[in-house]
C-alpha positions as CSV (number, residue, x, y, z in Angstrom):
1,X,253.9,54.3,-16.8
2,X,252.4,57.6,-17.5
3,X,254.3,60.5,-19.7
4,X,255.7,62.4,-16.5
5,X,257.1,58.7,-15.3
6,X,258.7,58.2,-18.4
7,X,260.4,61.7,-18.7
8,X,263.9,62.0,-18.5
9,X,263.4,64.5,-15.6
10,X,261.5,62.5,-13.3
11,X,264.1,59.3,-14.0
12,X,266.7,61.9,-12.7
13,X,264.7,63.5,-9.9
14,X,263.8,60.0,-8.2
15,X,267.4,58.7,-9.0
16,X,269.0,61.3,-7.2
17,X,266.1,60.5,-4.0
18,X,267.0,57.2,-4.5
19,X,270.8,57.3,-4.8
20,X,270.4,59.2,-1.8
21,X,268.2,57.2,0.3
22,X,270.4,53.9,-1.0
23,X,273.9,55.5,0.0
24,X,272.8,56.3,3.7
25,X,271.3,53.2,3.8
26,X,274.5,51.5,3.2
27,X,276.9,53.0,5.1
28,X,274.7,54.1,8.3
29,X,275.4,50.2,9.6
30,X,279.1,50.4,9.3
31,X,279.2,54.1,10.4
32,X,282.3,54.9,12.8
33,X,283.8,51.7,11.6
34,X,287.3,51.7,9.9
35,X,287.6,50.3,6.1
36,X,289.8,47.4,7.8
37,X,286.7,46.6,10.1
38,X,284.2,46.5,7.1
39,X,286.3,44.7,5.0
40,X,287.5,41.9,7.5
41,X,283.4,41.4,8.3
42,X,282.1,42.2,5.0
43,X,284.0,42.4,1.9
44,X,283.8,46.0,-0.2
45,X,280.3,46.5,1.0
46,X,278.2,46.8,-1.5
47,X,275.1,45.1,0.3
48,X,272.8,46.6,2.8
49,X,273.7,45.2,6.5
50,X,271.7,45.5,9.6
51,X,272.8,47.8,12.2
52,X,274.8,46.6,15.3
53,X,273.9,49.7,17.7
54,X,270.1,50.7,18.5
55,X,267.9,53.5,17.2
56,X,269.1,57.3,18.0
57,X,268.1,60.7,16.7
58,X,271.2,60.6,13.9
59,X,270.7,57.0,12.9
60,X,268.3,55.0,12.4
61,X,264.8,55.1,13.8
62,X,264.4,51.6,13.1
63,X,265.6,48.1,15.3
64,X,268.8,46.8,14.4
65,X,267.8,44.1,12.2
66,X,265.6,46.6,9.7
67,X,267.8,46.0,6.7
68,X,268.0,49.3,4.3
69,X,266.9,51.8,7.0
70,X,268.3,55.2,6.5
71,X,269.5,57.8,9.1
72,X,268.7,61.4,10.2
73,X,270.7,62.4,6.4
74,X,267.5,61.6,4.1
75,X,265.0,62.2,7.2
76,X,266.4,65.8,7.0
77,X,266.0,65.5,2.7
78,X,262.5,64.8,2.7
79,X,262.3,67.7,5.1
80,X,263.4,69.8,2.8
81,X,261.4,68.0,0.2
82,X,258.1,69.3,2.5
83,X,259.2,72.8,2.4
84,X,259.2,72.4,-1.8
85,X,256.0,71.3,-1.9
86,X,254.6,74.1,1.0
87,X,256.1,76.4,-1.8
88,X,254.9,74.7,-4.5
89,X,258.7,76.2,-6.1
90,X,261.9,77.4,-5.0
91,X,261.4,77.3,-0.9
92,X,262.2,80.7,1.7
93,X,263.7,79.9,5.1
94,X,260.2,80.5,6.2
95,X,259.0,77.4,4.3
96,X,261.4,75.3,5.6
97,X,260.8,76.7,9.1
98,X,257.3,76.1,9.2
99,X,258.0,72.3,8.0
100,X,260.9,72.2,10.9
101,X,258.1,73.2,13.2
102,X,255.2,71.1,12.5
103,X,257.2,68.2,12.2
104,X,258.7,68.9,16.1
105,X,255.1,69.6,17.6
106,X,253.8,66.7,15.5
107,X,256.5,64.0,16.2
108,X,255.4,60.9,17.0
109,X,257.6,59.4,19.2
110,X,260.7,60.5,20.8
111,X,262.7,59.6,18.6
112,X,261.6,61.8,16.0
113,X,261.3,65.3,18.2
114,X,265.0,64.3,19.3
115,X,266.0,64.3,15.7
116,X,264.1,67.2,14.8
117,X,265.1,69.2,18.0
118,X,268.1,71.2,17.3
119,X,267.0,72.6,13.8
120,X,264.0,73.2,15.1
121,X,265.5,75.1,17.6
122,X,267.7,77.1,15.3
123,X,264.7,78.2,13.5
124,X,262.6,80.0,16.4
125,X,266.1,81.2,18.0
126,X,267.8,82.5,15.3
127,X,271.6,84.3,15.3
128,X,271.6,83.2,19.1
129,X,271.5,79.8,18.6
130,X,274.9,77.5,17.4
131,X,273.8,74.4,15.5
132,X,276.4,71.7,17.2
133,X,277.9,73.9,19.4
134,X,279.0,76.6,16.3
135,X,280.7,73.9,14.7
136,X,281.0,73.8,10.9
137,X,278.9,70.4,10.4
138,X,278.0,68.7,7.1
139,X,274.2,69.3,8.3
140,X,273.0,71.3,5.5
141,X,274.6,69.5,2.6
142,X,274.1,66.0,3.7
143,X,270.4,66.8,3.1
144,X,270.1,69.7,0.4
145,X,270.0,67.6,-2.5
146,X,266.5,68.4,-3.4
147,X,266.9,72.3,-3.8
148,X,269.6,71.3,-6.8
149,X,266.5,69.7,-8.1
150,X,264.0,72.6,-7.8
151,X,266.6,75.1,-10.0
152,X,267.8,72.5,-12.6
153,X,270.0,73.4,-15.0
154,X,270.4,76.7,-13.3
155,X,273.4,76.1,-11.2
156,X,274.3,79.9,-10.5
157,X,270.5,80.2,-8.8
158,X,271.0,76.8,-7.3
159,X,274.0,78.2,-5.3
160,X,272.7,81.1,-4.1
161,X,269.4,79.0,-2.7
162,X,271.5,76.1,-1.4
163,X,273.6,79.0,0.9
164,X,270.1,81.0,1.5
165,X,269.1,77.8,3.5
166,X,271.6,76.4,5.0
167,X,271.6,78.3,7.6
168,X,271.6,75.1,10.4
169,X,275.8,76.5,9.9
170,X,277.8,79.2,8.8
171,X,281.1,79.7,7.7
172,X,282.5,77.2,5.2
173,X,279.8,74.8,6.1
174,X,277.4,77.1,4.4
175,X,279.5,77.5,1.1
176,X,279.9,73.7,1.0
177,X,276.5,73.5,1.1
178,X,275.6,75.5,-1.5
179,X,278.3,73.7,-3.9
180,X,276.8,70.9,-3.3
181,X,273.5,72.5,-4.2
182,X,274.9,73.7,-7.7
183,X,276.6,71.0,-8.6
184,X,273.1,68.5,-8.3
185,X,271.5,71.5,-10.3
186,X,274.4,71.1,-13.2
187,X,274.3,66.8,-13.2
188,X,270.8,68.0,-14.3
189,X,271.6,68.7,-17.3
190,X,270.1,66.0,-19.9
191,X,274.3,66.0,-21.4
192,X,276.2,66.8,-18.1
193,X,279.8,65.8,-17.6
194,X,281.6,65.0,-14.8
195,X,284.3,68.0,-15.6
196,X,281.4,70.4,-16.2
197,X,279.6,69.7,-12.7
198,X,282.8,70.3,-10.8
199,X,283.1,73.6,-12.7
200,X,280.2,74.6,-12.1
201,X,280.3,73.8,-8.1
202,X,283.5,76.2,-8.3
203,X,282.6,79.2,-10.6
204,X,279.5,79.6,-8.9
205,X,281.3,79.9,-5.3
206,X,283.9,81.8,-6.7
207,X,281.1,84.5,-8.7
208,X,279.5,84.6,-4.8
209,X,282.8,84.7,-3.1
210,X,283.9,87.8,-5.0
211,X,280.9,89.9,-5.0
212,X,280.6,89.2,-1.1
213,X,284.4,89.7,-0.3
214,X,285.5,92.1,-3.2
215,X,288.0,91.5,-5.5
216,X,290.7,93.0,-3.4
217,X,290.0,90.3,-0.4
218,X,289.7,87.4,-2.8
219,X,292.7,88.1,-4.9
220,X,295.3,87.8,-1.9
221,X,297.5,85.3,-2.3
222,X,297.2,84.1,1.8
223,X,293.2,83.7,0.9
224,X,291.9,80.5,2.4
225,X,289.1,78.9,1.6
226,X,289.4,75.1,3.0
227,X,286.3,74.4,0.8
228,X,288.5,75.0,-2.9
229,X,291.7,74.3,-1.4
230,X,291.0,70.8,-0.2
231,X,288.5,70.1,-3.3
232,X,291.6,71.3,-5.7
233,X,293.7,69.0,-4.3
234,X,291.6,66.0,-4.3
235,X,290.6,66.2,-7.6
236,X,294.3,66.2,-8.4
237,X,294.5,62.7,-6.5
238,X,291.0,61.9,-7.9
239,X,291.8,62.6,-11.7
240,X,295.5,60.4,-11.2
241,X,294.1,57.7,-9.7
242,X,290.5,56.9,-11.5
243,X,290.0,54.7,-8.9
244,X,287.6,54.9,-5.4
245,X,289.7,52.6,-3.4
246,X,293.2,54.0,-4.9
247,X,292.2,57.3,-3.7
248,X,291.2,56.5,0.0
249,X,294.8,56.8,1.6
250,X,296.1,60.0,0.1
251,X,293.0,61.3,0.5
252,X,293.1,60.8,4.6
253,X,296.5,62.4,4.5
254,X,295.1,65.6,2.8
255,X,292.0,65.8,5.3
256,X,292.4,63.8,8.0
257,X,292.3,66.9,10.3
258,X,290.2,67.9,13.1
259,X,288.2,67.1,15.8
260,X,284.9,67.5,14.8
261,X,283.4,63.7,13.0
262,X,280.7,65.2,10.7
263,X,283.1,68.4,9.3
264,X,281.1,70.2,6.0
265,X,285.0,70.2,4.0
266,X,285.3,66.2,4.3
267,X,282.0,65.8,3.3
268,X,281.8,67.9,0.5
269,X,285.6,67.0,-0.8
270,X,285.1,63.3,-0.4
271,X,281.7,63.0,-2.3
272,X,282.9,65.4,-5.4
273,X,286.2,63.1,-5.4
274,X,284.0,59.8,-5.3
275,X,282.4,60.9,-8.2
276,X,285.5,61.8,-10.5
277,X,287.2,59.0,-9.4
278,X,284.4,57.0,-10.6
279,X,283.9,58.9,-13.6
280,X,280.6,59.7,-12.6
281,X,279.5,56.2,-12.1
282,X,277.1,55.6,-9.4
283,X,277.7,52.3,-8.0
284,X,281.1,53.2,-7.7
285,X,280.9,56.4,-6.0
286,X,278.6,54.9,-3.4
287,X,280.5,51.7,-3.0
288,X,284.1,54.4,-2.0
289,X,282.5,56.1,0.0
290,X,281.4,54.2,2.2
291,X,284.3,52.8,2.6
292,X,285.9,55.9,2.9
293,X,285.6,55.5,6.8
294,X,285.0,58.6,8.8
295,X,281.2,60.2,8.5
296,X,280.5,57.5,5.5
297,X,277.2,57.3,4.9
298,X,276.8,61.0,4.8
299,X,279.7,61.0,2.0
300,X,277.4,58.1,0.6
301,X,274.2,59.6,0.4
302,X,275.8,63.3,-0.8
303,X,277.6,61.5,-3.6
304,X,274.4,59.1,-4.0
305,X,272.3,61.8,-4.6
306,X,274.7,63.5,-7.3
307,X,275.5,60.4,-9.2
308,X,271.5,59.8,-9.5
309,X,270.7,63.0,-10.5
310,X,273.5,62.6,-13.1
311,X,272.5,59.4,-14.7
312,X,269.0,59.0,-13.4
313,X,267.2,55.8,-11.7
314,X,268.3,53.8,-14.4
315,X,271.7,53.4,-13.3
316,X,270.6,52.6,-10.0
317,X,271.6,48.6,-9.1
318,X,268.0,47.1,-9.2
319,X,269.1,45.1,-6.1
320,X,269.6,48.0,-4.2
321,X,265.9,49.9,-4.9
322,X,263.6,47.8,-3.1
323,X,265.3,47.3,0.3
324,X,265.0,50.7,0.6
325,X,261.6,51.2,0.0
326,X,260.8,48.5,2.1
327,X,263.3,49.5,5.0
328,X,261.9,53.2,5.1
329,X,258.3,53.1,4.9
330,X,257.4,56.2,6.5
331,X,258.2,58.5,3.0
332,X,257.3,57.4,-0.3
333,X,259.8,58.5,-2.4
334,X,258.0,57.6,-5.7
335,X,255.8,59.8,-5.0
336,X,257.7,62.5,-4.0
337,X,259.8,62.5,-7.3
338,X,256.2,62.7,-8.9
339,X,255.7,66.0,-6.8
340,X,258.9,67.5,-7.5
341,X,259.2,66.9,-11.6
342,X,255.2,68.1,-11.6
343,X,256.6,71.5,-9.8
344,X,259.8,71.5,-12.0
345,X,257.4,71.0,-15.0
346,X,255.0,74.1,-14.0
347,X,258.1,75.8,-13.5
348,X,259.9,75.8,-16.7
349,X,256.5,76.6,-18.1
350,X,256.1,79.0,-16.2
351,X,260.0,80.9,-17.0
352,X,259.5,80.0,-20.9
353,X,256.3,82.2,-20.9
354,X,258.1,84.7,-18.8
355,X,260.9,84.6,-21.4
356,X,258.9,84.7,-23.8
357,X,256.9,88.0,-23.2
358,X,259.8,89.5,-22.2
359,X,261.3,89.0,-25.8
360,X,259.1,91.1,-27.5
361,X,260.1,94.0,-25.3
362,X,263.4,93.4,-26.8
């Protein structure tokens, strides 16, 4: 293993691919299934599963019995994983636009340009197209992982790129994105704590939230924001309980709500409560959400990604690694974890000379 292999950053870049990949892959099988239904067929799943239902543009792309194949989720990642690398740094909407586009005109099958279609489409269209009909979707920060990467440690900048870019949504969906965003850029941190990347998901939103509203707007005691409101409250159950499975029934009371399947609010509140339940643990996380029920293995892979970034590949079950290499081969995550520490690296060296000239202005 060569020095950048052996860093602490790259063990906490390709964990939080990995956790990703590995939480997507586990509950993509059993998605639409009720915890009952899992547990009757499989226990607490904790194993990778083939699917029972064929390929399709937000599932898998592989045949049923592909064990460890992941779903549109980390497809969508390693998209945005492209538009780092087309950067070389902290990606524009333009990047990411140009990867949406040359991965539509260059699908290979139709699976792919089916997958691909409606951000693509949202990207030449603009304001006058609705991603999902204008719903508020989770399809920004099931994906968006990797921009918490690229601004490390800096979670305040890491919110305001994770929002930039999510612009598949709007509304709350965008926010929840970009809290998602910051708090992968805080579990960066080589001493983060579980209390301190909550935090820093919330002060960051609220620092946006009251320079875009005004303090007037954000100060009225009928403000709603679903995003804190629901998160509050979960982490109330979350922080009681210390327990994934003890947390599952109160926590369909609080959010059980809605029509749409893959809402941005569930997504985000049932990943960040995962992971306090868990007390940051990995396994853990993954393990509840899925059997969460609902959209699980985007709860899965959102809390998957955090949890790895946190503790790094280390913690990741070495049972779970391989079956997920082998069951996507299309993206070599190794390799893109290489990619993004080496631009992470240039980065910091680049800010610290920055810094550094800029001190003896001072």
């Amino acid at each position: 293993m060569n020095r950048l292999e052996d860093s602490p950053l790259f063990k906490k870049v390709y964990g939080c691919l990995l956790g990703g990949a590995i939480g997507d892959a586990l509950g993509g099988p059993v998605e639409h299934w009720t915890p009952e239904q899992i547990r009757a067929k499989y226990g607490n799943l904790d194993y990778f599963v083939p699917y029972n239902r064929p390929p399709a543009y937000h599932a898998q792309f592989g045949e049923g019995d592909r064990i460890g194949a992941c779903t549109d989720d980390t497809r969508l990642k390693h998209l945005f994983c492209q538009a780092i690398f087309a950067a070389n740094g902290k990606p524009r909407a333009g990047d990411l636009n140009h990867v949406l586009a040359h991965a539509y005109h260059h699908a290979p099958d139709e699976l792919h340009e089916g997958f691909i279609e409606e951000y693509y489409m949202k990207a030449i269209w603009g304001r006058d197209k609705l991603i999902y009909s204008g719903e508020p979707t989770n399809g920004a920060i099931m994906a968006n992982s990797p921009l918490g990467l690229i601004t490390a440690c800096r979670p305040q900048e890491a919110y305001q790129l994770g929002f930039d870019l999510a612009y598949f949504t709007d509304g709350h969906a965008k926010t929840a994105a970009a809290m998602m965003v910051t708090a992968v850029s805080e579990a960066m941190r080589p001493h983060a704590t579980v209390d301190g990347v909550i935090s820093a998901a919330r002060q960051a939103h609220i620092r946006f939230a009251r320079r875009r509203e005004g303090d007037k707007w954000h100060n009225l005691e009928w403000r709603y924001d679903p995003n804190l409101t629901f998160l509050d409250k979960a982490l109330l159950i979350a922080r009681r309980e210390m327990d994934v499975f003890a947390i599952r029934e109160p926590l369909v009371d609080l959010l059980e709500w809605g029509h749409l399947f893959s809402d941005s609010v569930h997504t985000l509140v049932v990943a960040l409560a995962m992971f306090v339940a868990a007390g940051g643990d990995l396994k853990q996380s993954i393990v509840g959400a899925v059997m969460y029920g609902r959209d699980k293995d985007s709860y899965a892979s959102v809390v998957g990604a955090l949890a790895g970034a946190f503790h790094g590949v280390t913690a990741v079950p070495s049972e779970w690694i391989q079956p997920v290499i082998d069951g996507n081969p299309e993206v070599d995550m190794h390799e893109y974890a290489v990619r993004l520490t080496t631009i992470i690296e240039a980065d910091f060296k680049q800010s610290r000379q920055n810094l550094e000239d800029l001190g003896q202005l001072i």
